[in-house]
C-alpha positions in Angstrom: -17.6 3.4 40.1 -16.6 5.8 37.6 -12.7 6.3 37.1 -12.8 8.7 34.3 -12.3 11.6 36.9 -9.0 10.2 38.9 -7.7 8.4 34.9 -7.5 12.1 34.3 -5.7 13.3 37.0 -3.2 10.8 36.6 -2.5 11.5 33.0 -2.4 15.0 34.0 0.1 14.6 36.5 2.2 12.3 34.2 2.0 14.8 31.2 2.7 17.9 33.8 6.0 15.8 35.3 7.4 14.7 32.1 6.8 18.1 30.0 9.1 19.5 33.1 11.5 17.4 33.2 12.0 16.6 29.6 10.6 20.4 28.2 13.7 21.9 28.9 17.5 21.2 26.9 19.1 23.0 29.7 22.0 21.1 31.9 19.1 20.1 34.6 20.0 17.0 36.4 17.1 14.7 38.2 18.4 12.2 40.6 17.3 8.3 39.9 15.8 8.2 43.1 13.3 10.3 42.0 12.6 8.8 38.9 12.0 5.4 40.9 9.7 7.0 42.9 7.4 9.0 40.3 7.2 5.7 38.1 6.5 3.3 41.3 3.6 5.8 42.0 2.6 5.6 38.2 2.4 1.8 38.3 0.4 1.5 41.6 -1.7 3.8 40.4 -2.5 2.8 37.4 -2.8 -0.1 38.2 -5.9 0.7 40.3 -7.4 2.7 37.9 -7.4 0.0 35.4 -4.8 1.9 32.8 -3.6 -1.5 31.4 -1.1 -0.2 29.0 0.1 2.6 31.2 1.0 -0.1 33.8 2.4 -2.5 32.3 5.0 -0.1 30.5 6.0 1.8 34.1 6.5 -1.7 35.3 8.9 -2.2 32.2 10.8 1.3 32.8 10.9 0.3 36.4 12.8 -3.4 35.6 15.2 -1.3 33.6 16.1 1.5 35.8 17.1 -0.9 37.9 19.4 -2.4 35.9 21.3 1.0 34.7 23.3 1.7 38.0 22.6 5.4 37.0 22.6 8.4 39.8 21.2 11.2 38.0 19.9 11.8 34.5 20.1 14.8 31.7 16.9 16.0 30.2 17.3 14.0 27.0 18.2 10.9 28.2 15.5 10.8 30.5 13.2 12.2 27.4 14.5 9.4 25.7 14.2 6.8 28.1 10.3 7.9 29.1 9.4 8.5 25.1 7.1 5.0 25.2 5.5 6.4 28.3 5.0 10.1 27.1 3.5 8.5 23.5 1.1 6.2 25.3 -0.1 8.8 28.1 -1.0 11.6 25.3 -2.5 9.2 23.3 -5.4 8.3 26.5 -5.5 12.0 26.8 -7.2 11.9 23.4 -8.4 8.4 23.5 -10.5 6.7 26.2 -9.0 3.7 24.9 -5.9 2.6 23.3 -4.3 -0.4 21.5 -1.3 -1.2 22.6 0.2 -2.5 19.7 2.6 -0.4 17.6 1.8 0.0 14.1 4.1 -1.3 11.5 6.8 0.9 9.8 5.1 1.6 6.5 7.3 1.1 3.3 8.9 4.3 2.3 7.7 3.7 -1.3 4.0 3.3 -0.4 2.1 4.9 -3.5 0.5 8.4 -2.9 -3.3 9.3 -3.7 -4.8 12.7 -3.9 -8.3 13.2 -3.5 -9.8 16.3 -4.7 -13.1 17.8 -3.1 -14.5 20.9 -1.5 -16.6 18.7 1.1 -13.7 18.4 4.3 -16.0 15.9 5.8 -15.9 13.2 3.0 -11.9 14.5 2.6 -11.1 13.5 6.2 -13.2 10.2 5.8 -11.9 9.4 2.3 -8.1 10.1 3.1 -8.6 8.0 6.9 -10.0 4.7 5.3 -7.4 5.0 2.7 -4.1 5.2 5.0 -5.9 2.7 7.2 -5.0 0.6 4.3 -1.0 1.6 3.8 -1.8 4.0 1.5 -0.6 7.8 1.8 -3.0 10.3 1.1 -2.7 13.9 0.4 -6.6 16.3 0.0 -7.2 18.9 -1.8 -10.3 21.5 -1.4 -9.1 24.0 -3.6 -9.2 23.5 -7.5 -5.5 25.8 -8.3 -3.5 24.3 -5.2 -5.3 20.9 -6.4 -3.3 21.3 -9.3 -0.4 22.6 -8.5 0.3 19.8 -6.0 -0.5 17.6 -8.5 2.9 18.4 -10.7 4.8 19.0 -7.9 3.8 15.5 -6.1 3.3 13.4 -9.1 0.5 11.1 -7.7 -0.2 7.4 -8.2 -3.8 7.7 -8.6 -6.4 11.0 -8.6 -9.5 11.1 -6.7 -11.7 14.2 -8.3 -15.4 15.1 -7.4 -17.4 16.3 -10.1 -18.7 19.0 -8.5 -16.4 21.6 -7.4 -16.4 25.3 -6.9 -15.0 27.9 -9.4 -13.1 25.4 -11.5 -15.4 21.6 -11.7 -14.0 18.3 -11.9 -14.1 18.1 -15.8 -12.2 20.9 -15.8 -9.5 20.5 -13.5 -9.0 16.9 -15.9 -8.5 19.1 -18.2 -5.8 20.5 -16.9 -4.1 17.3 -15.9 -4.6 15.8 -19.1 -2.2 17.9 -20.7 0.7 16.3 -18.1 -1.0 12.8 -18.4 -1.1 12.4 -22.0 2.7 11.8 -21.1 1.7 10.1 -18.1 0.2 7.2 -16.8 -1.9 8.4 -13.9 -5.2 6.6 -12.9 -8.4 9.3 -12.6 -11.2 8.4 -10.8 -14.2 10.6 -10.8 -16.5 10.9 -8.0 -20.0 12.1 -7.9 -23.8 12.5 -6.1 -24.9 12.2 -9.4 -25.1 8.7 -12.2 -26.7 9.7 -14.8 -25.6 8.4 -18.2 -24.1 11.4 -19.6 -22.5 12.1 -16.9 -20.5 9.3 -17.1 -20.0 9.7 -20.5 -18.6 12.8 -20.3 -15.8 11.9 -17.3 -14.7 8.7 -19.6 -14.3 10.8 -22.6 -12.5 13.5 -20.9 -10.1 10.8 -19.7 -11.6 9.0 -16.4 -10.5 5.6 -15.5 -13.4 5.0 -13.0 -16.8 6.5 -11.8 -17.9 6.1 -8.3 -21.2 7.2 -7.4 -21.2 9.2 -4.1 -22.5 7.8 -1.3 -19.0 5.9 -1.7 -19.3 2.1 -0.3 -16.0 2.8 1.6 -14.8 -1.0 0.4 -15.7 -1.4 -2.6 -13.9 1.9 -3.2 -10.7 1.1 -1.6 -10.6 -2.4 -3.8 -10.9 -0.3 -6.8 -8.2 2.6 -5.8 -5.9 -1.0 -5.1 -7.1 -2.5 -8.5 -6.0 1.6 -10.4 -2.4 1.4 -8.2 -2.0 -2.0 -9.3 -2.4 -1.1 -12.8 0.1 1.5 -12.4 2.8 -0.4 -11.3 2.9 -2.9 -13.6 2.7 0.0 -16.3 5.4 1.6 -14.5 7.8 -1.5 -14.5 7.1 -2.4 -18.2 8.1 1.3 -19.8 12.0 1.9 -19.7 11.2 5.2 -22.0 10.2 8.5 -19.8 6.5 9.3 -21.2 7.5 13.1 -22.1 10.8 13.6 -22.4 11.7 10.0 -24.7 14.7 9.4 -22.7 15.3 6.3 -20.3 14.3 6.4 -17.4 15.2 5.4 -13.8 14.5 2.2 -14.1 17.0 1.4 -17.2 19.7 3.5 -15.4 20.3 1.1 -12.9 20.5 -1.9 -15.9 23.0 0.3 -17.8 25.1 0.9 -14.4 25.5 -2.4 -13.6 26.4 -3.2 -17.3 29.5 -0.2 -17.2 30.3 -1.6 -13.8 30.8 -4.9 -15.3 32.6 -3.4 -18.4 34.8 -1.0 -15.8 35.6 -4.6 -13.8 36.8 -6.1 -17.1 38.6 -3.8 -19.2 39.3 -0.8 -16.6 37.5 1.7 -18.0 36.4 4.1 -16.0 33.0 5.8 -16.3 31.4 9.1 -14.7 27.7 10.5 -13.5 26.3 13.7 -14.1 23.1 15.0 -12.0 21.5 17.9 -13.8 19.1 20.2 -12.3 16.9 22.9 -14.0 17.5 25.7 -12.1 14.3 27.3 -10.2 11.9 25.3 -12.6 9.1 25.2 -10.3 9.4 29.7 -10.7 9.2 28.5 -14.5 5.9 26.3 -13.8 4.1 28.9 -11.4 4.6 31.9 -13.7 4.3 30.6 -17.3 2.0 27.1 -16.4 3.0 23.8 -16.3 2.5 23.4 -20.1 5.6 25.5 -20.5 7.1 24.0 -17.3 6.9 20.3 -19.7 7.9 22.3 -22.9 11.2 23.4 -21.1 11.5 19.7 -20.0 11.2 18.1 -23.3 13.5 20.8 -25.0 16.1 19.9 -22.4 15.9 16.5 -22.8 16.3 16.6 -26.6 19.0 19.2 -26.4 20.6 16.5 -24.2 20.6 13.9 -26.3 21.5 16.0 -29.5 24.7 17.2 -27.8 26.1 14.1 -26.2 28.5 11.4 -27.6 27.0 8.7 -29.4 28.2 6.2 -26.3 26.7 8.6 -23.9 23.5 7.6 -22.5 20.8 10.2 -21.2 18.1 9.7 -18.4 15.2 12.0 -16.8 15.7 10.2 -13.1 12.7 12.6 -11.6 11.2 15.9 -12.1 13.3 18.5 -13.1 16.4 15.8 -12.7 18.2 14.3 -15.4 21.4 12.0 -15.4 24.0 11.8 -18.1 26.8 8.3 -17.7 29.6 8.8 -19.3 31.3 5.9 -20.6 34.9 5.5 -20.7 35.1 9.3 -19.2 36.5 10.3 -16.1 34.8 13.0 -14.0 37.7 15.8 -15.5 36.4 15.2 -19.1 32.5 15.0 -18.1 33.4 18.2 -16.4 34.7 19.8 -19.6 31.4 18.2 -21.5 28.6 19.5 -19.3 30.4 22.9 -18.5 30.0 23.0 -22.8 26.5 22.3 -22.1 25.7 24.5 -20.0 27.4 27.3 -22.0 25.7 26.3 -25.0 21.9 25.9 -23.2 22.1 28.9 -21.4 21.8 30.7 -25.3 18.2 29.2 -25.9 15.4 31.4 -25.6 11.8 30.5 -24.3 8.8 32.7 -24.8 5.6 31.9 -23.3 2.8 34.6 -22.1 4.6 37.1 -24.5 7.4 36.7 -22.7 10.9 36.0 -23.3 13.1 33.8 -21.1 16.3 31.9 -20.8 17.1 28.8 -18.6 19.9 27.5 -16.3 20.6 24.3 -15.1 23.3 23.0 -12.2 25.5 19.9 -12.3 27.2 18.0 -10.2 29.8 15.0 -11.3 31.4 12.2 -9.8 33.8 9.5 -11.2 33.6 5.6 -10.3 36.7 5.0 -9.2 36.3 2.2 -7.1 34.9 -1.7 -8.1 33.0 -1.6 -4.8 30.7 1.8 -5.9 27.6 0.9 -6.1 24.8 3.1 -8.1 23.1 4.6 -5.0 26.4 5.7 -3.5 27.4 7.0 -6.7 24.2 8.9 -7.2 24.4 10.2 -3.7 28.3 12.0 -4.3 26.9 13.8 -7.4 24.1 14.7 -5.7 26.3 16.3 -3.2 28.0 18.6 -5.3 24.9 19.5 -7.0 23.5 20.6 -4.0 27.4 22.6 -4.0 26.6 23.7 -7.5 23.1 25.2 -6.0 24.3 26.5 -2.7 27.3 28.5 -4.9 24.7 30.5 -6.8 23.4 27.8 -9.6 24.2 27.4 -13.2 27.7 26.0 -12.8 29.2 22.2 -12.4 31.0 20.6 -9.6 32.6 18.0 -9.0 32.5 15.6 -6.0 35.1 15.1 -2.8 35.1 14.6 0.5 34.6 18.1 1.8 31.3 18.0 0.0 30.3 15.2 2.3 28.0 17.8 4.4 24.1 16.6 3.8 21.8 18.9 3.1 20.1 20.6 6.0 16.3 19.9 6.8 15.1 22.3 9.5 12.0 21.0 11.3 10.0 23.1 13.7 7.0 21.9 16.0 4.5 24.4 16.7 2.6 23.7 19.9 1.4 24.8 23.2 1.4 21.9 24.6 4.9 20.6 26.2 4.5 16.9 26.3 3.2 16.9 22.3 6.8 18.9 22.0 8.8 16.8 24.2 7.5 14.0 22.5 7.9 15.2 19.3 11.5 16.5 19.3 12.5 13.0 21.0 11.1 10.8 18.3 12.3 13.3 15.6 15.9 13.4 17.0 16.3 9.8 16.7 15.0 9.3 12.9 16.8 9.2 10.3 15.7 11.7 6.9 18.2 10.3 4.1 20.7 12.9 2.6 19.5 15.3 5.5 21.1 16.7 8.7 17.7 17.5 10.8 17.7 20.3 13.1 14.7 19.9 15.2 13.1 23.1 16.8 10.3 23.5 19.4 8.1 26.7 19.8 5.2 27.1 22.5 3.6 29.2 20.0 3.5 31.3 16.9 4.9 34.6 18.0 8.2 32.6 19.7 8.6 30.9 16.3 9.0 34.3 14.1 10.8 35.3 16.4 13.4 32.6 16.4 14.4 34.1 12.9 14.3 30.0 11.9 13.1 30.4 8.4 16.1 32.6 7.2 18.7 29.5 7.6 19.5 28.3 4.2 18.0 24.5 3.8 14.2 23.0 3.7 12.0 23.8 6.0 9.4 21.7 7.6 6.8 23.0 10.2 4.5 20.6 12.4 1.9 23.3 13.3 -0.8 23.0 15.9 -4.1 24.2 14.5 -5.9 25.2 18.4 -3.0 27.7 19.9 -3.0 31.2 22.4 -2.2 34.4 21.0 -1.5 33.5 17.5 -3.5 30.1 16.4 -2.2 27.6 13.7 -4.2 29.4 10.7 -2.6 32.7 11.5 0.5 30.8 11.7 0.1 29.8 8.7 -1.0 33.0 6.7 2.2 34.8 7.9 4.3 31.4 6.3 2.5 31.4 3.2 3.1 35.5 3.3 6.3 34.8 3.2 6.3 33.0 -0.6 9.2 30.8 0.6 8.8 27.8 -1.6 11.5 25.9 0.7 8.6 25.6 3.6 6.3 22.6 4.0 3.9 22.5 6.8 1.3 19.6 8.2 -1.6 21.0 10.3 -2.1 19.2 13.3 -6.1 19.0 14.0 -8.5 17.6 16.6 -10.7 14.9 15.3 -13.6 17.1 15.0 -12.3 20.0 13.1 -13.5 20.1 9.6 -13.4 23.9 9.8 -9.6 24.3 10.8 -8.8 21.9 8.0 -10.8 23.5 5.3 -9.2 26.5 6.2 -5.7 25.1 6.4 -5.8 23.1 2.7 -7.4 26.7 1.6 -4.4 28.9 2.7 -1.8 25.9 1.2 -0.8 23.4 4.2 0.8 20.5 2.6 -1.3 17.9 4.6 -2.9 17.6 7.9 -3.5 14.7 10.2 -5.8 14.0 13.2 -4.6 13.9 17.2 -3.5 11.4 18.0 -0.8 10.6 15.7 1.8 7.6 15.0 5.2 9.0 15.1 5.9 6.7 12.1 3.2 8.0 9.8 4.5 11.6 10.5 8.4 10.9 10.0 7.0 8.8 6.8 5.0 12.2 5.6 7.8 14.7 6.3 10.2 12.1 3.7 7.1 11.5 1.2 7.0 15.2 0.8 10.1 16.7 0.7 11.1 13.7 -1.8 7.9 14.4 -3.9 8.9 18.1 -3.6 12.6 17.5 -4.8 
């Protein structure tokens, strides 16, 4: 007998039951009685229809509903308490069959890979195989928002096809060259054709690897392992940031632990300074990134020219640089990077025929306490950086308490259906985005969202955009964001499986990423972090 038409109706009826109950954050009670009663129905009935995994977690919720004494529930708590449920039914609404196991947390520090090529089909197949393996990958069709993501993201390893449209692989190499002469960044070129020159030619214009396309999906992924691996013993053995010549992140925490242990001895106190180029990546889209790494090595040797001797300088990411003051507390560092900024703010850039002039903001803490470790100490300077930036930019500030407030991270899912935003905002409510308060939004559709008047609150923004949508669809969506030149606004496209189009249009018009329903809910917190870190 054939249960694919009643499997339906069930998951229906579950997806329609939960989506109202759950949909709404109005004060809506439901009485436990008649939860007991919808999830006894689920289990018998699933049961019967041979939904394994659907049954065995209704017979789960029903042990435990028992067990909580409770008369009535409140939207969220039932939203949280049927989230498993809610995850598992979507997921056989895409999927005629499901695992049950849970995939494992990934490691927040999982390297990143971006693959470059105007064919979405070997994109999608290329960037699924690859975070099959842990990896994160981020695609690229386009050869300008190819590189532009590439200095904003800083990848681990490049993926480029020869053969590209308007700008070819050789050339786009060119164009990273000039940032990886500086920086160790594997790139592997990929290609329908072998022939000897070439070859030749990628290697000389800087290749690490050739792959010959069709790509033996193994082989390749052993290889992209073997290029990462290279990496991060490269990255562990250099203390010396490639372009700037100062230390890097690496030695800072060496040299903290070594003023901690001085500070522990002798009492003498020592300070941090964040610095932060203001609006450099304005500076990298106007004038190019080889002016965005000119201002960056100009800083860092004004930096070091202008410091004490005992002073020690770092570029800790980016546009970010750190300054540890020893023997200094934060009053004096004040005074020392307010001369700073005085003093850099009188240098003039010219690029393009141009002239231009640079500000940077600072924020400062002192270590006043034996017990402050570097992390935390980072974290309060950051803080009143972000003060320094939210006041209007090129100024200093110090850290206290009342600049405990994080930074705001506003979130918005895009979607007509109600379950994929129930379960969304559940799951996304309960992570936890370090140095960020999230605000989590829902929207049935595009029209609702501009509406809302989201995008004007001050913070990043991140949106989770359905591609297949009434009245306004995800790529229109997306055109009115981009319109909008907001460089605060990430978005991931979400896409059925079979959808090459969608996503060729949404990596064309600047999404940040895309990924396939269904979806973990650990890859996409994981991606939302990557991102916005990378972005930072």
């Amino acid at each position: 007998m054939d249960l694919s038409k009643y499997r339906n109706l069930l998951i229906k009826k579950i997806m329609e039951q939960v989506a109202e109950w759950c949909e709404s954050d109005a004060e809506i009670m439901i009485s436990n009685s008649e939860v007991h009663r919808f999830l006894h129905s689920i289990k018998g009935t699933s049961g019967t229809l041979e939904l394994e995994g659907i049954h065995r977690i209704s017979e789960t919720l029903l042990e435990q509903l028992s067990s909580f004494h409770k008369k009535e529930w409140k939207g969220q708590e039932l939203r949280e308490f049927l989230s498993e449920l809610m995850e598992l039914t979507y997921s056989y609404g895409h999927f005629e069959e499901v695992e049950m196991k849970k995939q494992q947390s990934r490691n927040g520090d999982v390297p990143l890979i971006q693959i470059i090529d105007d064919d979405i089909s070997i994109l999608i197949l290329l960037k699924d195989f690859l975070e099959k393996k842990g990896w994160m990958v981020i695609t690229n069709s386009t050869s300008n928002k190819a590189v532009s993501q590439y200095f904003d993201l800083q990848p681990d390893c490049v993926v480029i096809d020869v053969n590209l449209p308007n700008k070819n692989g050789f050339e786009i190499i060119e164009d990273l060259q000039i940032h990886s002469n500086k920086h160790f960044v594997p790139i592997v070129m990929i290609s329908v054709f072998n022939d000897r020159n070439t070859r030749i030619k990628a290697f000389k214009m800087g290749a690490d690897d050739f792959i010959q396309k069709p790509i033996d999906l193994e082989e390749f992924a052993v290889r992209i392992e073997r290029h990462l691996l290279r990496k991060q013993i490269y990255d562990q053995s250099v203390l010396l940031d490639e372009l700037t010549n100062l230390y890097n992140r690496r030695y800072l925490k060496v040299v903290y632990d070594r003023s901690m242990e001085e500070w522990k001895r002798n009492n003498q106190q020592f300070s941090i300074a964040i610095l932060d180029i203001d609006y450099f990546k304005k500076i990298n889209d106007r004038y190019g990134h080889v002016t965005g790494d000119l201002v960056l090595s100009t800083f860092a040797l004004f930096l070091a020219e202008n410091t004490r001797s005992n002073d020690l300088v770092f570029r800790y990411g980016g546009e970010e640089f750190i300054i540890l003051f020893q023997n200094t507390d934060y009053h004096k560092a004040y005074e020392i990077v307010s001369r700073l900024l005085a003093d850099f703010t009188t240098k003039c850039f010219e690029a393009n025929g141009e002239v231009f002039f640079v500000t940077f903001s600072a924020g400062i803490t002192g270590i006043c306490s034996k017990e402050t470790t570097m992390d935390s100490a980072i974290n309060a300077a950051d803080q009143a950086l972000y003060t320094a930036k939210n006041l209007g930019r090129s100024r200093v500030e110090c850290f206290n308490q009342s600049l405990m407030e994080q930074k705001k991270l506003f979130i918005s899912v895009i979607d007509d259906d109600p379950i994929i935003r129930s379960m969304l905002k559940s799951r996304l409510q309960e992570a936890e985005f370090n140095h960020y308060v999230s605000n989590i939004h829902t929207f049935e559709n595009g029209p609702s969202f501009f509406q809302s008047g989201i995008l004007e609150y001050p913070g990043e923004h991140f949106l989770i955009l359905d591609g297949v949508m009434p009245i306004m669809d995800g790529i229109e969506v997306l055109q009115k964001v981009k319109q909008t030149e907001r460089n605060n606004v990430s978005v991931i496209m979400l896409t059925g499986r079979n959808s090459e189009d969608d996503i060729a249009k949404a990596l064309e018009l600047g999404a940040d990423d895309y990924m396939t329903k269904p979806f973990h809910m650990n890859d996409l917190q994981e991606r939302i972090m990557r991102l916005i870190q990378r972005k930072k």
